[in-house]
TORGUDREN-312535 format. One record per residue (C-alpha): x, y, z; residue number from 1; residue in three letters. Coordinates in steps of 0.2 Angstrom, whole numbers. Example, Ala and Ser with C-alpha at 12.3 -4.5 7.8 and 13.67 -1.06 7.14 Angstrom:
BEGIN
<r X="62" Y="-22" Z="39" pos="1" code="ALA"/>
<r X="68" Y="-5" Z="36" pos="2" code="SER"/>
//
This chain:
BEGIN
<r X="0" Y="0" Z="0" pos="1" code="UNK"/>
<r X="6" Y="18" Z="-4" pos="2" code="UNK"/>
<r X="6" Y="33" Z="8" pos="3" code="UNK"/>
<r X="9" Y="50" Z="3" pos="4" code="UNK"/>
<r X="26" Y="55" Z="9" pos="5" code="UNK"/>
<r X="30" Y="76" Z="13" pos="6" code="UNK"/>
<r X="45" Y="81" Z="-2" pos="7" code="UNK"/>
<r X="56" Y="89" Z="9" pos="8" code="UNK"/>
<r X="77" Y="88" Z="12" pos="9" code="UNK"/>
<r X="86" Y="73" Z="10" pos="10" code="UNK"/>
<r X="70" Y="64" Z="0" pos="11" code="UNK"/>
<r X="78" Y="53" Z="-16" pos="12" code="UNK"/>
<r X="61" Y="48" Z="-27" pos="13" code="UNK"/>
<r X="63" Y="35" Z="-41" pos="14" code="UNK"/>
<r X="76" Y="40" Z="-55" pos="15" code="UNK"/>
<r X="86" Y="30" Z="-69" pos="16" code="UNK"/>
<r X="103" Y="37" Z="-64" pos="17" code="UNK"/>
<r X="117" Y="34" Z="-74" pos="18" code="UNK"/>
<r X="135" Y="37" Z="-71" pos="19" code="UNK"/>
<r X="140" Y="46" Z="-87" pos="20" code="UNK"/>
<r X="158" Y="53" Z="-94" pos="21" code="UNK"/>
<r X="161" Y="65" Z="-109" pos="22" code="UNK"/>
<r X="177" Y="72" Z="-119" pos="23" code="UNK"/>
<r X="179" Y="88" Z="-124" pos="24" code="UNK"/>
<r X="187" Y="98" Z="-134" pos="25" code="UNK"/>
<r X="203" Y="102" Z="-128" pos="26" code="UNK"/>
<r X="206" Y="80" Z="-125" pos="27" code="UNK"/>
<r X="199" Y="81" Z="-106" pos="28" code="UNK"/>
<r X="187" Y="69" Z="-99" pos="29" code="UNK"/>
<r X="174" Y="77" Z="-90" pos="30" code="UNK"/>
<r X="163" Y="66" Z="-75" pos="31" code="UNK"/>
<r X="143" Y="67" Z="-70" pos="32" code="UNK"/>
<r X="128" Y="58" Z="-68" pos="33" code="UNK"/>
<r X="113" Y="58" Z="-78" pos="34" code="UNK"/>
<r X="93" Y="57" Z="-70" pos="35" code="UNK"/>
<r X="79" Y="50" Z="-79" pos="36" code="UNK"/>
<r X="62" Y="51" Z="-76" pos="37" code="UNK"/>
<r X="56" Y="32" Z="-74" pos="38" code="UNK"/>
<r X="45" Y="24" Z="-87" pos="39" code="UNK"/>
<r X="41" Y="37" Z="-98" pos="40" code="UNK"/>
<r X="52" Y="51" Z="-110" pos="41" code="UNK"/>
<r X="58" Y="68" Z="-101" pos="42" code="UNK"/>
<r X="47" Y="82" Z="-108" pos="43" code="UNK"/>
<r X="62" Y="92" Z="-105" pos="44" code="UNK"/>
<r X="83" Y="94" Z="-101" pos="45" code="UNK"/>
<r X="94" Y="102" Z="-88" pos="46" code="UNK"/>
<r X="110" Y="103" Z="-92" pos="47" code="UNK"/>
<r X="116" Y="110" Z="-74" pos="48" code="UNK"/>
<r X="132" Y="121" Z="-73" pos="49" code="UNK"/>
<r X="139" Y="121" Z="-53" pos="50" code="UNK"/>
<r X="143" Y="135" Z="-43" pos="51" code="UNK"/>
<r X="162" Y="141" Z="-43" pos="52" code="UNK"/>
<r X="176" Y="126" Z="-38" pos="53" code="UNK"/>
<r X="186" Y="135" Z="-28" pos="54" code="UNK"/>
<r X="173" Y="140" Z="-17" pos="55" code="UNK"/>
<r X="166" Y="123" Z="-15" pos="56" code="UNK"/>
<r X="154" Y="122" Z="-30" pos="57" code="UNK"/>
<r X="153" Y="105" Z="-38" pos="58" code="UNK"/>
<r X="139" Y="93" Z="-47" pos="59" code="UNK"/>
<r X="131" Y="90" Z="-29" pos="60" code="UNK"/>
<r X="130" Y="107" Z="-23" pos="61" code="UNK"/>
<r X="114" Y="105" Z="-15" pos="62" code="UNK"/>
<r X="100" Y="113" Z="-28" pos="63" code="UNK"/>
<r X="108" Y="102" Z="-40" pos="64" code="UNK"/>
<r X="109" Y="86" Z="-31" pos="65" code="UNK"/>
<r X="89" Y="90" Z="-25" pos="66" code="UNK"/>
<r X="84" Y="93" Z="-44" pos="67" code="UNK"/>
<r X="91" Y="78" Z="-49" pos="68" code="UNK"/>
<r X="83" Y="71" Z="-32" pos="69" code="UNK"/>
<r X="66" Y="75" Z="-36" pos="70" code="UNK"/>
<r X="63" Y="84" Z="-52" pos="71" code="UNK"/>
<r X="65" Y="66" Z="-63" pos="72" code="UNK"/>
<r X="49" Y="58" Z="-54" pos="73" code="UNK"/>
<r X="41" Y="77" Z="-50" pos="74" code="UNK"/>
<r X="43" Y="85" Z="-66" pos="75" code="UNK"/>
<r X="46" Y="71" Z="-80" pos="76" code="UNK"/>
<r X="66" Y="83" Z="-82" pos="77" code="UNK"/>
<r X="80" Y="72" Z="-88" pos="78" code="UNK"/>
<r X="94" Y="82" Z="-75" pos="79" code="UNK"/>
<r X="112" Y="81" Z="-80" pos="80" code="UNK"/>
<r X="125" Y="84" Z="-67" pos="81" code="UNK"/>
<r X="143" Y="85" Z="-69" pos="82" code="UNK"/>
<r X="159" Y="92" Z="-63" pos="83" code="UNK"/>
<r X="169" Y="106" Z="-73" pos="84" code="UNK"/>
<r X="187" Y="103" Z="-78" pos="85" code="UNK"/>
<r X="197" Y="100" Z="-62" pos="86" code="UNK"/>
<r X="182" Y="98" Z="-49" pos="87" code="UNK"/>
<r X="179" Y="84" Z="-39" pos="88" code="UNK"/>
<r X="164" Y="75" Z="-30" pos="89" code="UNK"/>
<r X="159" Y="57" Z="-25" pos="90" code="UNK"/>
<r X="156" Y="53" Z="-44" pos="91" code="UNK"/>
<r X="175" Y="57" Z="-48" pos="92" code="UNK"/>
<r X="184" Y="70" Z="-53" pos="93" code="UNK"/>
<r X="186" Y="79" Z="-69" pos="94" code="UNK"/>
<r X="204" Y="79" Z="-77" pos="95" code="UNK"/>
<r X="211" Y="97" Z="-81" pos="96" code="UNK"/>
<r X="212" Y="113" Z="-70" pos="97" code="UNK"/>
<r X="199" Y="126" Z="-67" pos="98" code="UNK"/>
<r X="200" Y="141" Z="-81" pos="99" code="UNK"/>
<r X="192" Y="155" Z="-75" pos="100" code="UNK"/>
<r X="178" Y="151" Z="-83" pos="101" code="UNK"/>
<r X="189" Y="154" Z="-100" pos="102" code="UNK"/>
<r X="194" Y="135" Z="-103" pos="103" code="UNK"/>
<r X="175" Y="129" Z="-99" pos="104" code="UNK"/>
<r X="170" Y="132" Z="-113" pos="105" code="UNK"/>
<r X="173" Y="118" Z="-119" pos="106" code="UNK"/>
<r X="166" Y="110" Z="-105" pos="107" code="UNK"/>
<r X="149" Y="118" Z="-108" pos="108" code="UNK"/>
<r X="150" Y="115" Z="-126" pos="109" code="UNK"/>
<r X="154" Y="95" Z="-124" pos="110" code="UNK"/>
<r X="139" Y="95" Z="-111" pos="111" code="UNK"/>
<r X="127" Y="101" Z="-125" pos="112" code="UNK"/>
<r X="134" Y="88" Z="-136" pos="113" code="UNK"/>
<r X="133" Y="73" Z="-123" pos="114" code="UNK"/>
<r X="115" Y="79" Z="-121" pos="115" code="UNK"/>
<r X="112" Y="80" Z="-140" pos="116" code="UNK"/>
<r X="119" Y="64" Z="-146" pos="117" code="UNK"/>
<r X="107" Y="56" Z="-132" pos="118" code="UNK"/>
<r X="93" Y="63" Z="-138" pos="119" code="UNK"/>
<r X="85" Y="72" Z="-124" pos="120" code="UNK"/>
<r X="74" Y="85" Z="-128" pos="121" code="UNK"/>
<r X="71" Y="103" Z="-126" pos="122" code="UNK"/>
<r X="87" Y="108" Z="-118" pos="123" code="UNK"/>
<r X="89" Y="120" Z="-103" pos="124" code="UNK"/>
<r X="107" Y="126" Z="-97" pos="125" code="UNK"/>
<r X="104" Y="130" Z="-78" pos="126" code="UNK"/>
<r X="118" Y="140" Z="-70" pos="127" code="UNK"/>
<r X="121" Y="145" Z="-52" pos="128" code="UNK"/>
<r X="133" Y="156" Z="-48" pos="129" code="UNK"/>
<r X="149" Y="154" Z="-57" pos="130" code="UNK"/>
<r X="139" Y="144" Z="-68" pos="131" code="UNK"/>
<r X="128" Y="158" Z="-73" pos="132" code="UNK"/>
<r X="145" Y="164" Z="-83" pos="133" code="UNK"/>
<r X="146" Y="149" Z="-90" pos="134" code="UNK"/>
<r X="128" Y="150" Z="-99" pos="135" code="UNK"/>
<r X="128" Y="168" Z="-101" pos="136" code="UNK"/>
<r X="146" Y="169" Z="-111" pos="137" code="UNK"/>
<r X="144" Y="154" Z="-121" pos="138" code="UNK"/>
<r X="126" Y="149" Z="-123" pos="139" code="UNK"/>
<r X="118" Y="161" Z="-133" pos="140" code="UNK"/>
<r X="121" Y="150" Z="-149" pos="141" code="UNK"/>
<r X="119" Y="133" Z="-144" pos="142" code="UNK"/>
<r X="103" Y="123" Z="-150" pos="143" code="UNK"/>
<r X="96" Y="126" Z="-133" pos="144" code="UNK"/>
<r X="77" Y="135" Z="-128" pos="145" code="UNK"/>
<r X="88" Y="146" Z="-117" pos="146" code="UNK"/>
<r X="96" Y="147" Z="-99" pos="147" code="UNK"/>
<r X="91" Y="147" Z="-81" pos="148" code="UNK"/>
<r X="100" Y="159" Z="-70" pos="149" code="UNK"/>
<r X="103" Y="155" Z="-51" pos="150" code="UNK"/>
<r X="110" Y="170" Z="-40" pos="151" code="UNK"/>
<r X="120" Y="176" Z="-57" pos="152" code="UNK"/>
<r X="135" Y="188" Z="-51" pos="153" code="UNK"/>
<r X="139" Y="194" Z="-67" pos="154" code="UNK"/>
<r X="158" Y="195" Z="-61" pos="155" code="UNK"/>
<r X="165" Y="187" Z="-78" pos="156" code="UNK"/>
<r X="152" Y="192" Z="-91" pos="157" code="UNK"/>
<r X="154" Y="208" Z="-102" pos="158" code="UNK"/>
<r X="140" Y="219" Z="-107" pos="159" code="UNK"/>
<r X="144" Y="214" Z="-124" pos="160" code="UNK"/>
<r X="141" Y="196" Z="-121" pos="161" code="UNK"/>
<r X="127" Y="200" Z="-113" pos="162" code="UNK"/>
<r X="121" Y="210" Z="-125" pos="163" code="UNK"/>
<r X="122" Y="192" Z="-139" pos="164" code="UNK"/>
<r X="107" Y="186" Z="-129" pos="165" code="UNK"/>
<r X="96" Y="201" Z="-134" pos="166" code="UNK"/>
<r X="81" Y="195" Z="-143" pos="167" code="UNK"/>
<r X="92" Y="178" Z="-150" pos="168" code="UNK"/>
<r X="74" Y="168" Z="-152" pos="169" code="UNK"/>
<r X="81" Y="159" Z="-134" pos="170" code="UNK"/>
<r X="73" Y="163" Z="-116" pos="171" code="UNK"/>
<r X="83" Y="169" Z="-102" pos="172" code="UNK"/>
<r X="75" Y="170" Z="-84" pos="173" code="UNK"/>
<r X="84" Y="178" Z="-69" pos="174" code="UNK"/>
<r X="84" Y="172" Z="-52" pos="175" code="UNK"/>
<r X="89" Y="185" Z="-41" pos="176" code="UNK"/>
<r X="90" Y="184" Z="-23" pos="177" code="UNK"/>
<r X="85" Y="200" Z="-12" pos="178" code="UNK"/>
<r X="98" Y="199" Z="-2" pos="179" code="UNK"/>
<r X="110" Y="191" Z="-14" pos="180" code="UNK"/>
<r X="130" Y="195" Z="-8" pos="181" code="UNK"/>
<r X="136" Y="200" Z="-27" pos="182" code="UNK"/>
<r X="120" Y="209" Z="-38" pos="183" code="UNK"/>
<r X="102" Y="214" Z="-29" pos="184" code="UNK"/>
<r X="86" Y="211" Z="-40" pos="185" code="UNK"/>
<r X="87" Y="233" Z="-43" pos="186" code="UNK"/>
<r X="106" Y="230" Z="-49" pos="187" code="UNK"/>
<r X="101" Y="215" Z="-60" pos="188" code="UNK"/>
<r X="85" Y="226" Z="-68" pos="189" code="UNK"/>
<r X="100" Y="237" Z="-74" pos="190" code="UNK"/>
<r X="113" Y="228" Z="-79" pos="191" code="UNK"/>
<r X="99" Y="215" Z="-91" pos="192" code="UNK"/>
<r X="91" Y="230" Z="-96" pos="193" code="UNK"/>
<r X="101" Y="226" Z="-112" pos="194" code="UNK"/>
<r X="92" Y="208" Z="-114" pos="195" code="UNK"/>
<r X="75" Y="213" Z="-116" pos="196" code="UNK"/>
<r X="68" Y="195" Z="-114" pos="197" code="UNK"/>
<r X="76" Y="192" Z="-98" pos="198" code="UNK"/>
<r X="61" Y="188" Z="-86" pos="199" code="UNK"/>
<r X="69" Y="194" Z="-69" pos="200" code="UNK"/>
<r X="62" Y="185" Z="-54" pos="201" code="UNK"/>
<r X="66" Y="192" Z="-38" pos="202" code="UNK"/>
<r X="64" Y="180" Z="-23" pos="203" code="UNK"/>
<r X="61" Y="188" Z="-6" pos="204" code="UNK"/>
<r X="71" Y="181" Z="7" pos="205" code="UNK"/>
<r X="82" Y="175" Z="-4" pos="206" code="UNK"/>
<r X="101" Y="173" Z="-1" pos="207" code="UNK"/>
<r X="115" Y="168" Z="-14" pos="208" code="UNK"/>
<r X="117" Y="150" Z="-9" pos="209" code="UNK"/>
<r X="100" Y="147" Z="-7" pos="210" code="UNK"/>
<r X="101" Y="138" Z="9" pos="211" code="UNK"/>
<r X="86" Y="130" Z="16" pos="212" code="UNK"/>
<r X="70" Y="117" Z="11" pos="213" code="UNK"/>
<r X="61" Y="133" Z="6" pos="214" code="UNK"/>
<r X="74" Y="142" Z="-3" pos="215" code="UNK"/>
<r X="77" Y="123" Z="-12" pos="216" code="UNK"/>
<r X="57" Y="123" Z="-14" pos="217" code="UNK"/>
<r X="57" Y="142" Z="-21" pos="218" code="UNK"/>
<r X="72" Y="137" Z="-35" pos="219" code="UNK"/>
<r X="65" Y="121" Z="-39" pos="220" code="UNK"/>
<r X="47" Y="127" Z="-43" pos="221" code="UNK"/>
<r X="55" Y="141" Z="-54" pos="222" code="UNK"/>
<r X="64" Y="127" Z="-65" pos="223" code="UNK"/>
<r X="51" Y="119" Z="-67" pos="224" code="UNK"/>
<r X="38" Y="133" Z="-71" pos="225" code="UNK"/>
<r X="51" Y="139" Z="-84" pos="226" code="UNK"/>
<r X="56" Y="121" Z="-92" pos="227" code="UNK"/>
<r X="39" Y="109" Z="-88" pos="228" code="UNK"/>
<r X="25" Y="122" Z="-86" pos="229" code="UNK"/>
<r X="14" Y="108" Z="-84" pos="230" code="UNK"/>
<r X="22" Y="102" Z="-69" pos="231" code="UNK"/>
<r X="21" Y="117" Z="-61" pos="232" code="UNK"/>
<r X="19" Y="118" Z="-47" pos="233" code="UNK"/>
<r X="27" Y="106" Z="-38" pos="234" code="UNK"/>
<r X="16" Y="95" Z="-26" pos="235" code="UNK"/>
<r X="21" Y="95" Z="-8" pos="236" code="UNK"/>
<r X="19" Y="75" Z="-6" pos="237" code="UNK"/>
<r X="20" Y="61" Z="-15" pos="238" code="UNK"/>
<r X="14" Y="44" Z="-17" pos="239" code="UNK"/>
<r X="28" Y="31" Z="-12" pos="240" code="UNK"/>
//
């Protein structure tokens, strides 16, 4: 008999989960993990890019490890983890050495790839943080249906990159914590002002790293209002 379990921290629900490697480029081999819905084809891809490496961000910082936690069997999204060049995690660790967001190009480029000769559909590229950098400097061209941007800082990405996204046919929607540490929702209303698609959400409360079950609810909810509308929202229990 079933019983309706509460989604909260620390919950896994029913995934295929693959361990998956890619090369790319530049000759290195890059490791993650893949999440599946079970039984049925994703509706959609999220090709997740981690917050900075040498602050501690890797494939199972925690919004990504609970996407690919829930949002498989939630949300019907196929969720693809891995670490950038150098980074390490449970899974492995990437050959090469962080680039300064320069070098990952490639990494962000043989993600795409992975995800494309797989076949999964409707690709997302979701960046947090250093991530965010990732999408914003070299996504604008890939055959994506645009990026997903957790706490963006906008430390590494010039105006002029920004300005590639302007009306590109691809979506761009802006999470922006109120009391982010590196860009405010009234800075980021000026500095995408160039991007005049960019849906900006700002999230009360919020704070960069999004700690906490409802800052993880909040994210998540977002994702998948953006990527699976019709998943949206998220239910609070679920039927184990």
């Amino acid at each position: 008999m079933s019983e309706a379990v509460e989604v909260r921290s620390g919950i896994e629900l029913p995934a295929l989960r693959e361990d998956i490697s890619f090369v790319t480029n530049d000759g290195l081999t890059l490791v993650g993990e893949l999440a599946l819905p079970v039984n049925k084809a994703p509706a959609a891809t999220l090709i997740t890019f981690h917050p900075l490496p040498t602050h501690g961000g890797f494939m199972d910082s925690h919004i990504y490890r609970k996407a690919s936690n829930r949002l498989p069997a939630l949300a019907d999204l196929a969720v693809l983890r891995f670490n950038t060049r150098g980074t390490s995690s449970p899974r492995g660790t990437s050959e090469g050495v962080f680039g300064e967001g320069i070098t990952e190009q490639a990494d962000l480029e043989a993600a795409v790839a992975f995800a494309l000769a797989r076949g999964l559909p409707n690709l997302w590229l979701v960046g947090w943080s250093f991530g965010t950098e990732l999408v914003l400097k070299y996504g604008h061209d890939k055959p994506v249906l645009g990026g997903i941007l957790l706490s963006p800082p906008l430390h590494r990405t010039s105006v002029a990159e920004l300005k590639i996204w302007a009306n590109n046919g691809k979506r761009l929607v802006a999470l922006i914590p109120e009391f982010d540490d590196y860009l405010k929702p009234a800075e980021a209303a000026v500095a995408f002002a160039v991007v005049p698609q960019l849906e900006l959400v700002a999230v009360a409360g919020g704070k960069h790293l999004w700690v906490g079950e409802s800052a993880t609810k909040t994210v998540l909810n977002e994702i998948v209002r953006v990527s699976n509308p019709a998943k949206w929202p998220l239910p609070e229990t679920v039927q184990l």
